[in-house]
N, C-alpha and C positions, 0 to 999 in steps of 0.2 A: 336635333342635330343640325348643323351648318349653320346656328341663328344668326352668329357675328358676320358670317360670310355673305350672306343671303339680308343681313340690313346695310351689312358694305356695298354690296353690289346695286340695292335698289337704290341707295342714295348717289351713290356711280349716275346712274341711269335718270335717276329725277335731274340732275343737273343737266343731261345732257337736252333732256325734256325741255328745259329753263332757257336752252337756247334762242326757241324763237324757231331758227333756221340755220341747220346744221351744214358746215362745209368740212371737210378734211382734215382744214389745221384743229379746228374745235372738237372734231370726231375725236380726232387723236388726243388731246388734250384729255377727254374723260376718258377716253381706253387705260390713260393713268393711272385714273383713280382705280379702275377694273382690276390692272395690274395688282396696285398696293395692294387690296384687298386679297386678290390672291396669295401673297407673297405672307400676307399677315394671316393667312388660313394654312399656313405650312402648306402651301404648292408649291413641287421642286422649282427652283427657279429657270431652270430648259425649258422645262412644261409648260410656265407660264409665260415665258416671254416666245416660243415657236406658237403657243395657242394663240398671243395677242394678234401675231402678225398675221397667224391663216384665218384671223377675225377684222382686222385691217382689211384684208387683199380680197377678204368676200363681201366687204360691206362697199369697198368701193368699186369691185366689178361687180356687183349687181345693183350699181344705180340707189344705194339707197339715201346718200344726199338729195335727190331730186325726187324722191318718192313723195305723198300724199303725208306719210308720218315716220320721218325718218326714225327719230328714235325708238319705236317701237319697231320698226322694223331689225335694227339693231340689237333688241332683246331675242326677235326671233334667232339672230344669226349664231350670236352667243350660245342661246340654246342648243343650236343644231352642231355648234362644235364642242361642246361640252357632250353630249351623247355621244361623239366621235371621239371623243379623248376616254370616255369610256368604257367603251362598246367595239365593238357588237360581244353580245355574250349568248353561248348556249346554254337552256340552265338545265337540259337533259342529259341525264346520265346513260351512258353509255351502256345497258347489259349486254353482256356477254351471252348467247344459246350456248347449254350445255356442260355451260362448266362454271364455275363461284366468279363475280364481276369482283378484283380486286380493288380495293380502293386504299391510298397510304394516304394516313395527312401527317405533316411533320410542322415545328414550327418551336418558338424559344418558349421558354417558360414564362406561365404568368398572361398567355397570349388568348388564353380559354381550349386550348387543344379538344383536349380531355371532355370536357363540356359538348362540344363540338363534335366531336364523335357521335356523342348519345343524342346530338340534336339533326344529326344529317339520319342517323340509323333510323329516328321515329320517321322522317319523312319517307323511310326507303318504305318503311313499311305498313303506313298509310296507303302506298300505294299496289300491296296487298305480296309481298316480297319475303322474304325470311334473311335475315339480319345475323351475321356473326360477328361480335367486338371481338378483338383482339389485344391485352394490355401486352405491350412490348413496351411501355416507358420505363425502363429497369432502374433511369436516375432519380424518380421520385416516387421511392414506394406509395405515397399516397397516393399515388395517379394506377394504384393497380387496384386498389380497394376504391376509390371512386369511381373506378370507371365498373366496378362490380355491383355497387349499389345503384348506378345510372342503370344501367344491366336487367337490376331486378326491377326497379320503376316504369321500366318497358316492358318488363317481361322476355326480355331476351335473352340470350346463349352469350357467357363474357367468358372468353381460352384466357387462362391465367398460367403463367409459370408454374415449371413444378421442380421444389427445390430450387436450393440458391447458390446464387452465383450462373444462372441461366444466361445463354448467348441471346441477346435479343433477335439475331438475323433465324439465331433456331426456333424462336417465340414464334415469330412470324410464318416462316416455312409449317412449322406443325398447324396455326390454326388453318391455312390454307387447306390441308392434308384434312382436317377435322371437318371444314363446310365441305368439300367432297363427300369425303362418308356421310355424315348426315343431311346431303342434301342444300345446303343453304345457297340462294340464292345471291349475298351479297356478305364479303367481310373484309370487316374496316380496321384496320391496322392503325389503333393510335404507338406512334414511335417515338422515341425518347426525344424531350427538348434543352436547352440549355439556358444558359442567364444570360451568353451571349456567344454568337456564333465563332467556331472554333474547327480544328482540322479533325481534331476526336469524331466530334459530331457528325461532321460533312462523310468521312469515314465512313461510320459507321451508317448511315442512310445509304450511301448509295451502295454500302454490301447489302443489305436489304433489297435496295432496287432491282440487283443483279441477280439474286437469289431468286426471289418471291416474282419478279415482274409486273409490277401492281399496273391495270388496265388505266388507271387514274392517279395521279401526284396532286392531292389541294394544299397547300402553304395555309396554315390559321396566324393573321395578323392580328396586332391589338390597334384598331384605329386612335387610340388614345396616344401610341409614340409617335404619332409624327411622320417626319421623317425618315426616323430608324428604322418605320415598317418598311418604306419603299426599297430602305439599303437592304435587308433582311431580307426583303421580296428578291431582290436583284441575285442577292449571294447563294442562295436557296435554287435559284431558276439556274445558275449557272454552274450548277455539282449534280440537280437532278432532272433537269427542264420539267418544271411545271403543269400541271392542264389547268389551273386555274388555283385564286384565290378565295378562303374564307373570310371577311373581313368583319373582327367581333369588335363588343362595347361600340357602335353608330349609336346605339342611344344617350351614349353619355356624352360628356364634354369633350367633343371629339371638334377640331376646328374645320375637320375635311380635308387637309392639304391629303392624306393617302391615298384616301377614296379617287380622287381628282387625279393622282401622279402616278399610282400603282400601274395601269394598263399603260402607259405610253411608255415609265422605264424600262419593265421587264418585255412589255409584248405579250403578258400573261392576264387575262381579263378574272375580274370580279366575278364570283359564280354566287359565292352566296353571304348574306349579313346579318350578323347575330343581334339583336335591335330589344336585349334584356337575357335576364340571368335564367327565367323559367326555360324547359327543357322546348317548349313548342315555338320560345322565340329565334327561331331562322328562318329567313325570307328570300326568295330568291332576289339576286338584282338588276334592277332592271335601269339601265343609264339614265333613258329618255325620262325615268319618272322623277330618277334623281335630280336631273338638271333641269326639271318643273319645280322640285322642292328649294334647290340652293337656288333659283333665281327668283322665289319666291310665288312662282305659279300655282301652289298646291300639290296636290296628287290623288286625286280622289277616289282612281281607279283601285292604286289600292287600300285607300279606306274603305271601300263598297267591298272590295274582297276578305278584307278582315271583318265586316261586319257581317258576312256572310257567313263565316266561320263560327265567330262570336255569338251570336246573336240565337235567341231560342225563337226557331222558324217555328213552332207552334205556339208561341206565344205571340209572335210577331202576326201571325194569323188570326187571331182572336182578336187583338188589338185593329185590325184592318177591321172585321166585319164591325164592332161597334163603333167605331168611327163611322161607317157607312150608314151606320143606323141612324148616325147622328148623336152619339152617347160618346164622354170623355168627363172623365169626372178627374181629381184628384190621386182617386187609386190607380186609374189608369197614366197618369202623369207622370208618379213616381214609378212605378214598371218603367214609360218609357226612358226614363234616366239613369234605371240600373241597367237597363240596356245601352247606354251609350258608356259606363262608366266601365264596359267591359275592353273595349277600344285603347284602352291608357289614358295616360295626365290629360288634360282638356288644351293644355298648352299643346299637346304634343298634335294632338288631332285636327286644331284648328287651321296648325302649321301645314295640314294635308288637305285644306279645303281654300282654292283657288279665291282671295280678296282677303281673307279671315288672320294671314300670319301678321296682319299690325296690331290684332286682340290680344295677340302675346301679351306685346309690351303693358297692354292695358293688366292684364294677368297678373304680369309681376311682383313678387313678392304678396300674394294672398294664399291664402290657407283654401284650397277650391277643394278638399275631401271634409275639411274642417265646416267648411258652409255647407255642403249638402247635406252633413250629419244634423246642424240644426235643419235644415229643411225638411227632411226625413223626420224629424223631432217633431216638427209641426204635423205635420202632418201624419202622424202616427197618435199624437193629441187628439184628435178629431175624433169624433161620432162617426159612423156609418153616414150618416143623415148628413154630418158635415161637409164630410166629403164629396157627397153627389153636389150637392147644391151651396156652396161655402156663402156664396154671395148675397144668397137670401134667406138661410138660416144662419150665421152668424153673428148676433149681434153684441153688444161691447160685455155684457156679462159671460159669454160663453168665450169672448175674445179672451178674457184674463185668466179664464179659467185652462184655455188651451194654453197660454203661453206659460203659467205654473206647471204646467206637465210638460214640457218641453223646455222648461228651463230658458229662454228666452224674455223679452220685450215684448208687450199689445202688440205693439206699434210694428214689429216683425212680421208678427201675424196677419195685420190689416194691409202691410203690405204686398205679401203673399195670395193674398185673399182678391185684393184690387188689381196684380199682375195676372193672376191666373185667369180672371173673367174675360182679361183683353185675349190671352190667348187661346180660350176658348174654341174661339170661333175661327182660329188661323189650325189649331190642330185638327180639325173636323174638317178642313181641307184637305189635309192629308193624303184623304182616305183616295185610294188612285193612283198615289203618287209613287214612283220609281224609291228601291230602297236609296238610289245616290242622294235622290231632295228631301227623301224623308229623313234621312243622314243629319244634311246639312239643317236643315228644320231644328231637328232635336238638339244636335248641337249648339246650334243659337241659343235654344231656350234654355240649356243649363247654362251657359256662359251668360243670360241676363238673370236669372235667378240667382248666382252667387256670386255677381260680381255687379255691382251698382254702375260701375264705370263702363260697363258693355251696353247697359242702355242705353245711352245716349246715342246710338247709333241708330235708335228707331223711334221717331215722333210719335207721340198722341193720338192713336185713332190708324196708325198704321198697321200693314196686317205683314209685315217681311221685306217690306221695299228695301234695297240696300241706298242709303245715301252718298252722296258725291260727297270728295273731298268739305270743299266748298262747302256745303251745308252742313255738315259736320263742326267746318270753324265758326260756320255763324251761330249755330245753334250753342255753341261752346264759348262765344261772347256771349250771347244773350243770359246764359246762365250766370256768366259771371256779372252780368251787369246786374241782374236779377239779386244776386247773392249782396252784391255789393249796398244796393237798395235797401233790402232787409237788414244790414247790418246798422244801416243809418235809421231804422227805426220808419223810415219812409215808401 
């Protein structure tokens, strides 16, 4: 999410860098480029242009012209009002003692509502709660059988209509009436949505509101419109007032402008973001991590906390002591890759590890599940015996014979074979380390194992140093001067 925003912005920033020594007229000059970028990530244009100014008025009253680094202090400032622009958020839900915690979310069709129900209900009741759905969407009967089958995949209680032609403010009112009797600690009222906001609608929501009293109002937007989510946001807050928004699809092609505009139009903060289609993808949001990721800072906090989730802690245990032992073989290698491949796309992960979002661009356009299947290939080739020790039992008759069973090139093999000795000795490091390094460790090594181009980021005999710019371009003439030699036969 946010890639265009988040290369606009640091190229914003690299210029400003390029100054030398930054005064006012020049500040402002790239706060320009800031602007565009915004403006071209659909940020409303209010938002953008009151944000630029309370980013003006705090860079030049706190002195950061005559600081030690101005421009980077500047990225700090950004930072701190971008978490203002969307923030502060509470992401606890309110229960109620004593009586069923209602909760309404409404929102247009097409936006994931429905979805969204079933994926706030699993977190209600992770946290050990009892869960009632409610289908009152009466304008798309599939959204009463879906939200029935979400239902059963939780295991939870879905109030369905009974008989047709059913008032949905009466849908609503009986499930209420039903989590009393049976007890249920929390029920979610998905309420009917439209293809575009209308007086029917508005209507009919706020008979519901007035009825039922719901403890909680969430709006589910589709970050993918744009700006029609903030208007949608806007019109919605002003028929029902809001406690907050759901903001689905942040993982797809989404430019940000929502994310960015929603809290400062309505005054209604972001509570939670749907970040994929599976039923466990919603996340709480949390500004400060956002405006670490669009400015290109990473977020690592919560990759360590998805990894946390993801991750099989007894295997990750097992893996610790033989590392400690001093043992990492090949089998252990691929373990720790299906362990990262648990996280999502490798693009997507990288963009959450602070220095790592310019390995994207290097990503682009490869097939990164397509390479690990050969890699996995190889190494499912192997002998037992291969595996422990590839480096000194492998030699070129058993090379062609692995690479005919994996479908593959020798030359694959031996390269596999040559990379993994180097890293050897940097995984048996490890063993000690915080799951946030060992995170970022592991992610390294699949991003040089399936992409040739992420090497280059780590010399000969290195064991994870990250390189400077700078060495990076020289290292990337030398190659080419290198390549260029070879072609001449020389």
């Amino acid at each position: 999410m946010f890639e265009s925003l988040t290369a606009s912005l640091s190229a914003a920033f690299t210029t400003l860098r390029g100054r030398g020594r930054l005064t006012e007229s020049n500040m402002r000059e790239g706060l320009e480029s800031v602007r565009t970028a915004l403006l071209e990530a659909d940020v409303a244009y209010d938002v953008a242009e009151s944000f630029l100014d309370r980013v003006a008025t705090d860079a030049v009253g706190s002195k950061v012209l005559e600081s030690l680094d101005p421009a980077q202090q500047l990225v700090g400032i950004v930072h701190r009002e971008l978490v203002g622009l969307m923030g502060p958020v509470d992401h606890a839900i309110p229960f109620v003692p004593g009586r069923p915690t209602v909760l309404m979310l409404c929102g247009l069709q097409g936006s994931g509502k429905t979805t969204s129900c079933a994926k706030l209900a699993r977190r209600i009741k992770e946290q050990g709660r009892g869960v009632l759905l409610v289908a009152a969407d009466l304008q798309r009967p599939a959204a009463i059988e879906q939200l029935a089958i979400l239902g059963r995949q939780l295991d939870l209680p879905v109030h369905v209509p009974e008989g047709v032609g059913a008032d949905p403010v009466a849908v609503c009112a009986a499930g209420v009436a039903r989590a009393r009797r049976e007890g249920h600690a929390v029920v979610i009222l998905d309420t009917a949505g439209r293809l575009a906001i209308d007086e029917a609608l508005m209507a009919e929501l706020a008979r519901i509101d007035r009825t039922v009293g719901p403890d909680q109002v969430y709006l589910v937007v589709d970050a993918m419109t744009g700006q029609d989510a903030v208007r949608s946001a806007k019109a919605f807050n002003e028929a029902l007032e809001l406690d907050a928004v759901i903001m689905t699809k942040l993982d797809g092609d989404a430019r940000g402008g929502a994310a960015l505009s929603v809290k400062s139009v309505t005054g209604v903060p972001i509570k939670f973001i749907g970040t994929g289609e599976q039923i466990e993808a919603l996340e709480p949001f949390h500004p400060e991590r956002m405006a670490g990721r669009v400015l290109g800072m990473g977020d690592v906090v919560s990759l360590v906390e998805e990894a946390q989730r993801k991750f099989d802690q007894e295997e990750m245990r097992r893996q610790e002591e033989r590392l400690r032992e001093g043992e990492f073989n090949l089998d252990d290698f691929k373990k720790m890759l299906q362990q990262t491949r648990r996280l999502g796309p490798l693009g997507k992960v990288l963009g959450m590890i602070p220095g790592m979002g310019g390995m994207q661009e290097m990503l682009a356009g490869t097939d990164i599940d397509q390479d690990m299947r050969r890699l996995f290939g190889i190494i499912d080739s192997m002998t037992p015996a291969e595996r422990r020790q590839p480096a000194r039992v492998i030699d070129q008759s058993r090379r062609r014979r692995i690479a005919a069973g994996a479908g593959v090139e020798p030359a694959e093999v031996s390269d596999l074979v040559k990379q993994f000795d180097g890293m050897a000795a940097m995984m048996k490091g490890m063993a000690g380390l915080g799951l946030e390094d060992r995170v970022r460790q592991m992610q390294r090594l699949q991003g040089e194992l399936t992409n040739p181009a992420a090497r280059v980021a780590r010399p000969k005999g290195d064991t994870g140093k990250r390189l400077t710019a700078d060495e990076r371009r020289r290292q990337k003439k030398q190659r080419e001067k290198d390549a260029r030699r070879k072609k001449r036969g020389g």
